[in-house]
C-alpha positions in Angstrom: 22.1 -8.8 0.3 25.1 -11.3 -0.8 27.9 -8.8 0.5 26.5 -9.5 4.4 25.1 -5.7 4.0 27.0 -3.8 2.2 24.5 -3.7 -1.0 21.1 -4.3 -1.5 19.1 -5.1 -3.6 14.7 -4.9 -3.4 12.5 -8.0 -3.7 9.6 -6.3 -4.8 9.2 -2.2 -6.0 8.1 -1.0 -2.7 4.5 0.4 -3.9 2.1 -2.6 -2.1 1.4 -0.8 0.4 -1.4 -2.9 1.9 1.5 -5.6 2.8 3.6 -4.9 5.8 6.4 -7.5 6.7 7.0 -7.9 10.6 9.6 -10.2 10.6 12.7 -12.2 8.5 14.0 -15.4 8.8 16.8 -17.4 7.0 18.3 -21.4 8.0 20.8 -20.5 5.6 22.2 -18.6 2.7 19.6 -20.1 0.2 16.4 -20.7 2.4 14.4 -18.6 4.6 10.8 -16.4 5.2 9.7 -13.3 5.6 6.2 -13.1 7.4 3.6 -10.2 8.5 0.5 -9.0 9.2 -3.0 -10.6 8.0 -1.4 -14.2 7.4 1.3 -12.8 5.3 4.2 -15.7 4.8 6.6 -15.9 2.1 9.5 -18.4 1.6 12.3 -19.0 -0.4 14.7 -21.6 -1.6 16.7 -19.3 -3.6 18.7 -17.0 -1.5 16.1 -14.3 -2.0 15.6 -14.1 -5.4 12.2 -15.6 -5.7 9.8 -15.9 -3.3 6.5 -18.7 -3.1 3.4 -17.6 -0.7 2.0 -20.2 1.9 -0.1 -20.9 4.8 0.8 -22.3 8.0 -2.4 -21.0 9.5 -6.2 -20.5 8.3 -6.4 -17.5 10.7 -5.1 -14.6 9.4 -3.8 -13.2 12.0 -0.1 -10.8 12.3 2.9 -13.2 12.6 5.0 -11.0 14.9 8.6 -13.2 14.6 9.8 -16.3 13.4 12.7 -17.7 15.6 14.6 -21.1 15.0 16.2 -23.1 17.9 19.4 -24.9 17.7 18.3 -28.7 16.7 16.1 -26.6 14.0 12.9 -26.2 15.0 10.6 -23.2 13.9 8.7 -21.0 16.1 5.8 -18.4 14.7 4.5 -16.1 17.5 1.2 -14.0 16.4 -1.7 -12.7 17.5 -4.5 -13.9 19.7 -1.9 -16.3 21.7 -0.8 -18.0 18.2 2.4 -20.1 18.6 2.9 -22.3 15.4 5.9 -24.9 15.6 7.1 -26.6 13.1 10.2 -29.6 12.7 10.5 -29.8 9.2 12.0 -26.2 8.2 8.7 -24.7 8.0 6.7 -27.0 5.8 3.9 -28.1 8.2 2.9 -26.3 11.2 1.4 -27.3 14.4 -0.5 -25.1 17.1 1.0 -25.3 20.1 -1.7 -24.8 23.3 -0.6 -22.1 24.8 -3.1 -20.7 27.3 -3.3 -17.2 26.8 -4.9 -16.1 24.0 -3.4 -12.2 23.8 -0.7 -11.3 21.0 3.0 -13.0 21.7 5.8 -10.4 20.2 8.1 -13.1 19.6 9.8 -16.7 20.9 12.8 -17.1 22.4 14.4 -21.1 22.2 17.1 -22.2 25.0 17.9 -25.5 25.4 16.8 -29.2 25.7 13.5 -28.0 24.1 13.0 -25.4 26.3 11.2 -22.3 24.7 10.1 -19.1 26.2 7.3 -16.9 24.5 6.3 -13.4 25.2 4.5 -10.5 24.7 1.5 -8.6 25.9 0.7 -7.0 29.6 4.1 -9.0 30.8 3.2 -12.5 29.6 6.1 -14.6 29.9 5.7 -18.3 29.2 8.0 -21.2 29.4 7.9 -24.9 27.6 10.4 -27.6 28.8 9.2 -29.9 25.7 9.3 -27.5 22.5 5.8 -26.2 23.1 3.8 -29.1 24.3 2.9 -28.1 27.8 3.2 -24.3 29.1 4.6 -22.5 32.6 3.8 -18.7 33.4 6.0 -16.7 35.0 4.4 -14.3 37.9 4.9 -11.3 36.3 3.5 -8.1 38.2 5.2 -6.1 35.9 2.4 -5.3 32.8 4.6 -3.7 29.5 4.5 -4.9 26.4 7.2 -6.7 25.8 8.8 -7.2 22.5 12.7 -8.3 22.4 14.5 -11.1 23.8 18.0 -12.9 23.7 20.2 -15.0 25.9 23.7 -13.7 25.8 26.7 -16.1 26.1 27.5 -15.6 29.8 24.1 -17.3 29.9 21.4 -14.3 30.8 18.3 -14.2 29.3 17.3 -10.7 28.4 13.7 -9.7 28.2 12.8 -6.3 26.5 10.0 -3.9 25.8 7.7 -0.9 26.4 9.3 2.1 28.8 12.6 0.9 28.5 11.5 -2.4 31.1 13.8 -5.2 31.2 13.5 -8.6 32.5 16.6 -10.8 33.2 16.7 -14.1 34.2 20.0 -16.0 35.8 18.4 -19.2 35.6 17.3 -20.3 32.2 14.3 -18.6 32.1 12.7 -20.3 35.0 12.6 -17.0 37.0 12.8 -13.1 36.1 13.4 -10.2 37.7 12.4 -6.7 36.3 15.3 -4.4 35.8 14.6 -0.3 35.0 17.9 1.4 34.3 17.6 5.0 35.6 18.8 6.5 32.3 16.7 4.3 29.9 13.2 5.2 29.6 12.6 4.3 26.0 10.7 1.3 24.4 12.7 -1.6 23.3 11.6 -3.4 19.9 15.0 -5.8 19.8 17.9 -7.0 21.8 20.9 -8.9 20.4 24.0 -9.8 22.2 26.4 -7.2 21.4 29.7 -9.9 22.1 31.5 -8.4 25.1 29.0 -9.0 28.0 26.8 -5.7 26.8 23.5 -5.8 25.0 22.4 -3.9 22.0 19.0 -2.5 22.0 17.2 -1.5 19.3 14.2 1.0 19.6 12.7 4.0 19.7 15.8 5.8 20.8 18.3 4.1 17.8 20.6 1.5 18.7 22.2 1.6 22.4 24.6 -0.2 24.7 23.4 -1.4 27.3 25.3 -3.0 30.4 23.5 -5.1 32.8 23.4 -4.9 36.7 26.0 -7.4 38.3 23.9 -9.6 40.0 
């Protein structure tokens, strides 16, 4: 899209049906990636219109999500506790030593090179130095977990399986779970939805969610 969604237009005819894409990615209107399952990663220089293969990793293993942080450096969560980094807009990668070796659903970076990853049975991991050395979080809580954000009050939202939240008040140092009584459905996404709310994105559609005072 050029028309920021209105139209669209495909990249490819939609029959390769052994390719599934997991996640997008763009640093700006002409370059980005698109990544997936089995080592699938594409990038582009072009705004979309053509699209070169590559290989940040000999394992071919799902890339799950690609997130960027604010100074620009690129963060590829996968399977089997992959967490490639990479400071050059995505043309070398480094493995950062993260020690668990389960599937992370996605990265989530704060600030002053603090990064949190996530995913399976509850893992929650934090890096104050961009993925260098690693911090878990006691979590007794064991969903999936899939989403995550920090709105801009500050709250760093946590998402997954069974409609399971987990919000932290402190820049990801600490979390506490958070069920709402009328949300039992699994989270894949969260954004901030601007006015204090957040927008989840799951099995149930796309729903408003307001979080607990305190």
């Amino acid at each position: 899209t050029t028309d920021g969604g209105l139209t669209w237009q495909h990249q490819d005819n939609g029959k390769d049906l052994e390719t599934v894409y997991l996640d997008v990615l763009f640093r700006d209107a002409q370059h980005g990636f698109a990544v997936g399952a089995y080592g699938k990663f594409m990038a582009t220089a072009d705004g979309g219109r053509t699209w070169t293969a590559a290989h940040p990793s000999a394992d071919e293993v799902h890339y799950n999500r690609l997130t960027a942080g604010a100074d620009g450096t690129l963060y590829l969560a996968g399977e089997g506790g992959l967490l490639l980094v990479s400071r050059d807009g995505g043309k070398q990668w480094t493995r950062s030593e993260v020690p668990y070796d389960g599937s992370f659903f996605g990265a989530l970076p704060l600030d002053d090179g603090r990064v949190l990853v996530y995913g399976l049975r509850g893992h929650i991991l934090r890096s104050d130095d961009r993925g260098a050395e690693w911090t878990e979080e006691n979590n007794p809580v064991q969903v999936l977990i899939l989403g995550g954000t920090r709105l801009a009050a500050g709250v760093v939202v946590l998402a997954g399986q069974g409609g399971n939240f987990f919000l932290s008040r402190d820049a990801g140092v600490t979390f506490t779970h958070w069920k709402p009584a009328d949300f039992g459905t699994s989270v894949a996404a969260v954004i901030d939805a601007g006015d204090g709310a957040l927008l989840t994105v799951g099995e149930a559609g796309a729903i408003r969610v307001s979080l607990p005072t305190q």
